[in-house]
C-alpha positions as CSV (number, residue, x, y, z in Angstrom):
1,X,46.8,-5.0,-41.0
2,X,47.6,-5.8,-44.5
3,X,44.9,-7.6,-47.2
4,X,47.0,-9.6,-49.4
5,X,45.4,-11.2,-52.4
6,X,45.8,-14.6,-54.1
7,X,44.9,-15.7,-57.6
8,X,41.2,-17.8,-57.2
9,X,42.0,-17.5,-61.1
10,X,42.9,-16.1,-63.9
11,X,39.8,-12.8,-63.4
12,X,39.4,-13.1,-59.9
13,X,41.3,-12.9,-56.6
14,X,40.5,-14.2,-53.0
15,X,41.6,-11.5,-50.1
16,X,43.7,-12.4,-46.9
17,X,44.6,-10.3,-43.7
18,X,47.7,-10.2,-42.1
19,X,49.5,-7.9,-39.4
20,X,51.6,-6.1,-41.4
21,X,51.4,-3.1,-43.6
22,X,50.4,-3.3,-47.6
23,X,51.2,-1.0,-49.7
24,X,48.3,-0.1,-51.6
25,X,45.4,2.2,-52.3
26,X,42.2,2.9,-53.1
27,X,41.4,4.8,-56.1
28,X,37.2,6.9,-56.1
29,X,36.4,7.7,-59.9
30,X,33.9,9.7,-60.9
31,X,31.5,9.2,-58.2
32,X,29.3,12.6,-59.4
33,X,26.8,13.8,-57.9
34,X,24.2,13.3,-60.8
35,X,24.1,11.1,-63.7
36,X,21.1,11.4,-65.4
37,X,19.7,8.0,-65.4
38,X,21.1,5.6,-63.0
39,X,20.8,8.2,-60.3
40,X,19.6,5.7,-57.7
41,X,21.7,3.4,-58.4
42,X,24.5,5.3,-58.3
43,X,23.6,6.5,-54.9
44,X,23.3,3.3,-53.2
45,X,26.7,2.8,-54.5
46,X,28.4,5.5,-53.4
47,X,26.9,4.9,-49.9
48,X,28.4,1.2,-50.5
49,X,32.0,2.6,-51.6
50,X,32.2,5.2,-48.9
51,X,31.2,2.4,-46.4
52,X,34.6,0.1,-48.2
53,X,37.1,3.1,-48.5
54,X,37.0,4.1,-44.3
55,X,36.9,-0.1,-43.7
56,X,40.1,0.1,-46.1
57,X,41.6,2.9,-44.2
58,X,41.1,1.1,-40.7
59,X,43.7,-1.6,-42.4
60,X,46.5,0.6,-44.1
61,X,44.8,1.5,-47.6
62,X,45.4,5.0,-48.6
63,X,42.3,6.7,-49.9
64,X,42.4,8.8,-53.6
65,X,39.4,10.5,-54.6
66,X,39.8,11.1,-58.4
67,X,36.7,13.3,-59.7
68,X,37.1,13.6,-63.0
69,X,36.3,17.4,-64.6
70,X,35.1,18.9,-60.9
71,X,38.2,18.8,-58.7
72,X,38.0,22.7,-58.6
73,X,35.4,22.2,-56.3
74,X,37.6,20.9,-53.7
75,X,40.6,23.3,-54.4
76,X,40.7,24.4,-51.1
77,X,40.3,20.9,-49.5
78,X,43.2,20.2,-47.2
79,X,43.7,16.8,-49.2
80,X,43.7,18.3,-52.0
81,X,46.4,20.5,-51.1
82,X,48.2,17.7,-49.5
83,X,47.8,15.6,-52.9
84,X,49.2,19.0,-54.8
85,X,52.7,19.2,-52.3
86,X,53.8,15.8,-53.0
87,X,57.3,16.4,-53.9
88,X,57.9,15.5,-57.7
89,X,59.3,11.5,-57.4
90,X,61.4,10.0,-60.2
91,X,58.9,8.4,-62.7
92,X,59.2,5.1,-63.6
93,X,59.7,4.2,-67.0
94,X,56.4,3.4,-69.5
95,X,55.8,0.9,-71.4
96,X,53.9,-0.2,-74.7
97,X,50.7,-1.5,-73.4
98,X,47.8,-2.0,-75.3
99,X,44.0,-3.1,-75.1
100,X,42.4,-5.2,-77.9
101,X,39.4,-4.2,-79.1
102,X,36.7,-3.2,-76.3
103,X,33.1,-4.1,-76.7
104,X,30.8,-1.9,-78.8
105,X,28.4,0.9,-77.2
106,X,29.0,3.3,-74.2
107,X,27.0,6.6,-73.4
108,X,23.8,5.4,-74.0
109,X,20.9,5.9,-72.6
110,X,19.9,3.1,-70.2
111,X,15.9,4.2,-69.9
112,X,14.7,2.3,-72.8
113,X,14.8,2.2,-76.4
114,X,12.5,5.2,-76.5
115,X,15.0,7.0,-74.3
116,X,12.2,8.9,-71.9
117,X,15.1,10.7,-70.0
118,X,16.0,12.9,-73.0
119,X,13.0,14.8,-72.5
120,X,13.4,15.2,-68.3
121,X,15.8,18.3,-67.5
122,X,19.0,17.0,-65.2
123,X,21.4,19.3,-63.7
124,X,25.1,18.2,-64.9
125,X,27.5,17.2,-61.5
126,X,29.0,19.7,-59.7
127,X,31.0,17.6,-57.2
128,X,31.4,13.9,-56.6
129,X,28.7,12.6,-54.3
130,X,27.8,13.7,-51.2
131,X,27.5,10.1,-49.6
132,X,31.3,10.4,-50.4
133,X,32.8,11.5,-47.5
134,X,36.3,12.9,-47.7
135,X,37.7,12.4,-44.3
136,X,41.6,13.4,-42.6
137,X,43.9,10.9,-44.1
138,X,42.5,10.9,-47.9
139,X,43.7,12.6,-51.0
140,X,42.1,14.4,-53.9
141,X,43.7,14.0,-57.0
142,X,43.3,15.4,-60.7
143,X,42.7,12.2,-62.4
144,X,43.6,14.3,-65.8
145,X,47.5,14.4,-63.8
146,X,48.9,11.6,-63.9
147,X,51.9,12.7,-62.5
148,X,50.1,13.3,-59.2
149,X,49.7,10.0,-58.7
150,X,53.1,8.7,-59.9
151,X,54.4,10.9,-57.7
152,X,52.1,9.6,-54.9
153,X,53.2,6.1,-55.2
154,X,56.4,6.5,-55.5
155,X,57.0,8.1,-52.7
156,X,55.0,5.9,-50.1
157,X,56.1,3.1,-52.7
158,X,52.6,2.2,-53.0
159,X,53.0,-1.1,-56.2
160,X,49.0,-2.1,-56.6
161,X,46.1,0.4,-57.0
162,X,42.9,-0.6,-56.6
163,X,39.8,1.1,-58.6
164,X,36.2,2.2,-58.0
165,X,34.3,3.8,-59.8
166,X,32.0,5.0,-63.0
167,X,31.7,4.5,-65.8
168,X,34.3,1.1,-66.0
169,X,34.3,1.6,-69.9
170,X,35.1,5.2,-69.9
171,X,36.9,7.7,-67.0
172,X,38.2,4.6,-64.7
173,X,39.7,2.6,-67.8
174,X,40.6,5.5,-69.6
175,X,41.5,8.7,-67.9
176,X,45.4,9.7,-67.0
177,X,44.9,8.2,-63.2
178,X,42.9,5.2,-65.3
179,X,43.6,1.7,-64.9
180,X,45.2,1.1,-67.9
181,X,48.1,3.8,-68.0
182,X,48.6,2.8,-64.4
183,X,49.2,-0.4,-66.0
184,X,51.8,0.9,-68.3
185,X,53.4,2.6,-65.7
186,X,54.0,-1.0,-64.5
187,X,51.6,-0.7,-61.3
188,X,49.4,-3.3,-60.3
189,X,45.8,-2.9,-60.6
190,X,42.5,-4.5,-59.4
191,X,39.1,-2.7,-59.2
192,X,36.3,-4.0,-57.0
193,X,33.6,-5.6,-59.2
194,X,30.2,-4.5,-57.3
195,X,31.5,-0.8,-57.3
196,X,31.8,0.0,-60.5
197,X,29.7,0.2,-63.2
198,X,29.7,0.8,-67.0
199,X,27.7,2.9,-69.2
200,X,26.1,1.1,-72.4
201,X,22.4,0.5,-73.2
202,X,19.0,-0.8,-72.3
203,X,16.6,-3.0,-74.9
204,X,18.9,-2.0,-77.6
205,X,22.3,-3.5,-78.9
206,X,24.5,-0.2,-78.6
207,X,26.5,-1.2,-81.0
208,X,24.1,-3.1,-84.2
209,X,21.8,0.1,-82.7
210,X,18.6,-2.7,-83.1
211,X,16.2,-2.8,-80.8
212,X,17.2,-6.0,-78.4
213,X,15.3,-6.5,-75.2
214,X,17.5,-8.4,-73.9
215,X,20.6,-6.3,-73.5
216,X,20.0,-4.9,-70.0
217,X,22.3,-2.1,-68.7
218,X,23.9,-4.9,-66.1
219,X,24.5,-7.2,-69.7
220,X,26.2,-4.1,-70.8
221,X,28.5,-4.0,-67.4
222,X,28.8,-7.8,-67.4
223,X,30.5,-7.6,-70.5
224,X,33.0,-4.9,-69.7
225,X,33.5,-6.7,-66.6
226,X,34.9,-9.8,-68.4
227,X,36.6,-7.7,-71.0
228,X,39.1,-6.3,-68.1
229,X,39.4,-9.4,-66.4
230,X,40.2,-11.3,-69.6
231,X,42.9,-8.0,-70.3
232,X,43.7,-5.7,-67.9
233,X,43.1,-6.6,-64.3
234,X,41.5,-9.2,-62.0
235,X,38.7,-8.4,-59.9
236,X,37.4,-9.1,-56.0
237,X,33.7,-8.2,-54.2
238,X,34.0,-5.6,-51.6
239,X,32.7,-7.8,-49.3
240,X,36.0,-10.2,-49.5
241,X,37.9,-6.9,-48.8
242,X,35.4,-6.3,-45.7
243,X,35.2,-10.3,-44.2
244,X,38.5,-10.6,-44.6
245,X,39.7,-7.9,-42.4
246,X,36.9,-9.0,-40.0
247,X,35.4,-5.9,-40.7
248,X,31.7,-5.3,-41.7
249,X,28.0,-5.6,-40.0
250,X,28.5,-9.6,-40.7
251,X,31.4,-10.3,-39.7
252,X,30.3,-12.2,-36.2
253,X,28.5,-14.0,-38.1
254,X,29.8,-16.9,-40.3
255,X,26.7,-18.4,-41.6
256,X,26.7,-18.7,-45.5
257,X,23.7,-15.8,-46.7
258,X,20.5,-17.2,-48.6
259,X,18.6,-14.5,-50.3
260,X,14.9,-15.1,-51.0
261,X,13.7,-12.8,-54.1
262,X,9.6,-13.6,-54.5
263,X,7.7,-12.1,-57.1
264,X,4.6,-14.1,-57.8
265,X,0.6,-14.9,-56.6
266,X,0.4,-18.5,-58.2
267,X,1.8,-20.6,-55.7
268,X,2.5,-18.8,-52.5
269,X,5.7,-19.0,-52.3
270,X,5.8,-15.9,-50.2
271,X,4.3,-18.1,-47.3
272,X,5.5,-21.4,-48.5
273,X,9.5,-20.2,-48.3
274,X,9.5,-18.5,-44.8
275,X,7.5,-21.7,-43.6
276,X,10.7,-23.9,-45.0
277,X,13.2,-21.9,-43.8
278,X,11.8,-21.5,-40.4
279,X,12.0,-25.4,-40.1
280,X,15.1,-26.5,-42.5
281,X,17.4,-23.6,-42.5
282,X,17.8,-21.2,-39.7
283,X,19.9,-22.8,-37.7
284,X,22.9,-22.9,-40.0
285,X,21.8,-20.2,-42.5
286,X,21.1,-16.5,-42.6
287,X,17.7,-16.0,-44.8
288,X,16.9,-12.7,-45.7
289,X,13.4,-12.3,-47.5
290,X,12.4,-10.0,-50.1
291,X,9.2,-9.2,-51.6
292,X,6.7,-7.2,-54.5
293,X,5.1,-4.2,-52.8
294,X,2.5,-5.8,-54.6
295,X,0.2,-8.3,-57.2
296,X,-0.8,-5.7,-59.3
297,X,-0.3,-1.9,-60.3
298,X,3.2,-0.4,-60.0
299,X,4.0,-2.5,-56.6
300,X,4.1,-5.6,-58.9
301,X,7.4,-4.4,-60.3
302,X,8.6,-3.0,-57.1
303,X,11.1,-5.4,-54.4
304,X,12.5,-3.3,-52.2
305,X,16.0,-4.2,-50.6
306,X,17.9,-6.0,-53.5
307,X,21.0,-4.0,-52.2
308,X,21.3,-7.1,-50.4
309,X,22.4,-9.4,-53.5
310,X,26.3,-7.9,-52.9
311,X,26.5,-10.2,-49.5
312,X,24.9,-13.2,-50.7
313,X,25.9,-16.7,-51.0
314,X,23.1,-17.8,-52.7
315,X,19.7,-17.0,-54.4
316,X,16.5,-18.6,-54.4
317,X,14.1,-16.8,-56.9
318,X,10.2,-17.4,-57.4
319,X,9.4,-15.0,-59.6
320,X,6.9,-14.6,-62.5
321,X,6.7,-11.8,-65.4
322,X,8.3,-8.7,-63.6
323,X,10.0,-5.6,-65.0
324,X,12.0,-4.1,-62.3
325,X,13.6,-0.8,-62.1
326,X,17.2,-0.3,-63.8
327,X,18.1,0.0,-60.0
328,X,16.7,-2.7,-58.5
329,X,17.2,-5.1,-61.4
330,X,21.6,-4.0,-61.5
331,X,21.7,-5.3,-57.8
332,X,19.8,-8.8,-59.2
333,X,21.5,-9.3,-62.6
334,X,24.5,-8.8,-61.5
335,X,24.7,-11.2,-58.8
336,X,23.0,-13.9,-61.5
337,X,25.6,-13.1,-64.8
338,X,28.6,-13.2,-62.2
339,X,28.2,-16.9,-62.2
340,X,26.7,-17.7,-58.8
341,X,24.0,-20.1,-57.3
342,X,21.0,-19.9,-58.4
343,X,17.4,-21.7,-58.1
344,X,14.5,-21.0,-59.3
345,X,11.3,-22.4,-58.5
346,X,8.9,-23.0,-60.7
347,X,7.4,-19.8,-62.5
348,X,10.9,-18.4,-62.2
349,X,11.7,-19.7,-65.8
350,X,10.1,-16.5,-67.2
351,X,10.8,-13.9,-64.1
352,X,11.5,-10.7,-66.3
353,X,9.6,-11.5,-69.1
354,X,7.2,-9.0,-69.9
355,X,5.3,-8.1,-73.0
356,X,7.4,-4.6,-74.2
357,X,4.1,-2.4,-74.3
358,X,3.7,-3.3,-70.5
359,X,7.1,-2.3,-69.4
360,X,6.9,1.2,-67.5
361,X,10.2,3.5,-68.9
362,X,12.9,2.9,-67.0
363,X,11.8,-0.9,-66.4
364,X,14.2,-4.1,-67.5
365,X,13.2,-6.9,-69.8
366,X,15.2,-9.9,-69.4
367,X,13.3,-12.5,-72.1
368,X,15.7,-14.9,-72.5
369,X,16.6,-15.5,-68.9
370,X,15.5,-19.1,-69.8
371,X,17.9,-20.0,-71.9
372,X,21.0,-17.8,-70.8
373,X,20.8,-18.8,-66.8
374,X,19.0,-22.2,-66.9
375,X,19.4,-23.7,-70.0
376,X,15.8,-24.1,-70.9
377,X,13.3,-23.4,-73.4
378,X,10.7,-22.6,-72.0
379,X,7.1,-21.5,-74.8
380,X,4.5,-21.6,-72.4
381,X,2.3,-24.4,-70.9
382,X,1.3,-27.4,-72.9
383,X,-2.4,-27.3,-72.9
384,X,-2.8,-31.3,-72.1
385,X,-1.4,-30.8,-68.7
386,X,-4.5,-29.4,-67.6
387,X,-6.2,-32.8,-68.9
388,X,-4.1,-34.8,-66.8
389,X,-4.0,-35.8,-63.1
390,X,-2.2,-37.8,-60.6
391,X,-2.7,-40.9,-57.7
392,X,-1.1,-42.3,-55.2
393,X,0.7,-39.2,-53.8
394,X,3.2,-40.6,-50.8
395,X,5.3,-38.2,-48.8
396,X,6.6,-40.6,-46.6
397,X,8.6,-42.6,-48.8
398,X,12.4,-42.2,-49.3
399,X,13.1,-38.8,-51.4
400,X,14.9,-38.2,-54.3
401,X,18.4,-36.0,-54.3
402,X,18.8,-33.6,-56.5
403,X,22.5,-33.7,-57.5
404,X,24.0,-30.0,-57.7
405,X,27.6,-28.3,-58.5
406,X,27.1,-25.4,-55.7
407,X,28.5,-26.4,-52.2
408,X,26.3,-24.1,-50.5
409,X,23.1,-25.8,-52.3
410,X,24.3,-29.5,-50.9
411,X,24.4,-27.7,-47.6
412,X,21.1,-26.6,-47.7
413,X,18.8,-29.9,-46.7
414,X,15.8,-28.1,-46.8
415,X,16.3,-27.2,-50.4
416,X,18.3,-30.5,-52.0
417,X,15.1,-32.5,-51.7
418,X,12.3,-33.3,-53.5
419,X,9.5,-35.5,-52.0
420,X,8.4,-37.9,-54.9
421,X,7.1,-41.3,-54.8
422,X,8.7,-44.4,-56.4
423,X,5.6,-44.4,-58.7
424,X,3.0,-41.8,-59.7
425,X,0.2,-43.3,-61.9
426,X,-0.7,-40.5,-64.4
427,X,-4.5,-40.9,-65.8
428,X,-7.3,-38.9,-67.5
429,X,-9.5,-36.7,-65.7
């Protein structure tokens, strides 16, 4: 089985399977097993990226595990041994290849401007992580080497290399198995945008180093995301890898994915949404629900399950004033800055916007989610909207379409309409 990939444009690629053999592989940077603040994170990730290497083997891909500074550990690993017997290979020639300027501000800490972690004790990484799981087949390289892996493609004649990894701003762009002196090798590279991450800074600009609640740690990767793109490499979803090779736990099922994010006590949406879908959209949809633990306390800035924002098509978000864990914000902001559908209903114009003494360490502020994702402005409620009131109310007549870009939101009838009469007669209490 081979994946071949096809420009969707100038950053990104689409992914195509075909019977025959590609000569690729995939390349596991730095996937420690602890990094002091995005612990979590990191370990869904690596569950995620262990899951995408053995569904890339099963098509052809050969695996490289690359841990930077700890590949003593696995000295006596069989692929690492096989990785260290690769005959030397000519090496092809270099060339002059360089980056422009990257953006400011890496190694920070991503806790909070008052950085809470510096004062917890972490143990530095011994190995890469455990949820890695190095199976017959693989390699282990030095990622310091780089004639290891020269060696290694030349002599299966391996031409693209494909990158996973931390920190996408340091060790994967950077190190001697990095993407970009690959690149001046004259390889191709891609790396797989929901697997890897950079290192930069939370409620501070890393590099003005001013307080500035909103740069988020997943602004941070967004923008060394399209900084590669723009120079170095395009970028695909793990998932396009996965469906495309028929692969995956959805893969007998073609129905476009609707996550439901809800977040708020106004409006009962949390009732209200599963009511909708259950008549509108489960037929030709997959829905898949998440909630707040809770109203109040911690809970309210707890929703478990956002890993599932890497296989959705679209979001639907009522949310109001929540500060969410680096964790579990990552797997929300980064579907929302990657460009995808969105809507919000109602109270979702001010979903992570929280008053900075509220925020529990560790905790996300997004305040101007407003006017970066929905181009609005909102300043709070106009107090003469609680003086007014309405007549009249008629579902039954014809409703109004809401015109939208998104071909999954046209598809979604339950969500492209909204019930107004041809006249509302607005009057005084």
């Amino acid at each position: 089985m081979n994946c071949r990939f096809g420009h969707e444009g100038p950053n990104r690629v689409d992914v195509y399977c075909e019977n025959r053999y590609f000569q690729s592989a995939n390349l596991a940077c730095n996937w420690w097993n602890a990094i002091n603040q995005r612990q979590q994170l990191y370990d869904i990730m690596a569950v995620g990226a262990g899951q995408f290497y053995r569904q890339g083997d099963a098509i052809g891909i050969q695996v490289v595990f690359a841990p930077s500074d700890v590949v003593g550990f696995y000295k006596n690993y069989p692929q690492r041994k096989a990785m260290e017997a690769i005959p030397a290979q000519p090496i092809p020639q270099k060339t002059q290849f360089n980056l422009p300027a990257e953006p400011s501000g890496k190694d920070c800490c991503e806790c909070g401007p008052d950085q809470p972690c510096r004062s917890k004790p972490f143990g530095r990484w011994r190995r890469q992580h455990p949820g890695l799981k190095v199976a017959e087949g693989d390699l282990i390289g030095d990622c310091n080497n780089e004639r290891e892996l020269l060696n290694l493609c030349q002599q299966q004649r391996i031409d693209t290399l494909i990158y996973m990894g931390v920190a996408s701003n340091m060790c994967v762009l950077h190190r001697r198995f990095g993407m970009l002196n690959m690149k001046r090798y004259g390889l191709n590279i891609m790396f797989v945008s929901d697997l890897v991450q950079a290192i930069t800074a939370n409620g501070s600009d890393p590099a003005k180093k001013i307080p500035d609640l909103n740069f988020t740690p997943a602004k941070g990767s967004a923008l060394v995301q399209r900084y590669l793109e723009q120079h170095l490499a395009p970028s695909f979803e793990s998932r396009q890898l996965i469906a495309a090779a028929g692969l995956g736990p959805s893969a007998c099922d073609r129905r476009p994915h609707i996550v439901f994010v809800m977040a708020e006590h106004e409006y009962k949406s949390n009732e209200t949404l599963p009511a909708l879908v259950k008549e509108h959209l489960e037929k030709d949809f997959c829905c898949t629900f998440l909630f707040a633990r809770a109203d109040t306390g911690q809970g309210r800035n707890d929703i478990p399950g956002l890993e599932a924002m890497y296989d959705t098509d679209l979001l639907v978000l009522s949310m109001r004033r929540r500060a969410l864990p680096v964790t579990q914000m990552d797997h929300l902001e980064r579907y929302i800055r990657s460009g995808k559908p969105i809507v919000g209903i109602r109270v979702s114009v001010v979903p992570f916007q929280v008053d900075p003494d509220d925020r529990p360490d560790g905790h996300v502020i997004w305040q101007n989610f407003d006017q970066e994702v929905l181009g609005g402005n909102y300043h709070g409620y106009d107090g003469r909207s609680r003086e007014t009131g309405c007549q009249g109310l008629r579902i039954a007549l014809p409703s109004i379409l809401v015109a939208v870009a998104s071909p999954i939101i046209s598809s979604v009838s339950g969500l492209k309409r909204i019930f107004l009469p041809r006249s509302i007669e607005i009057c005084p209490k």
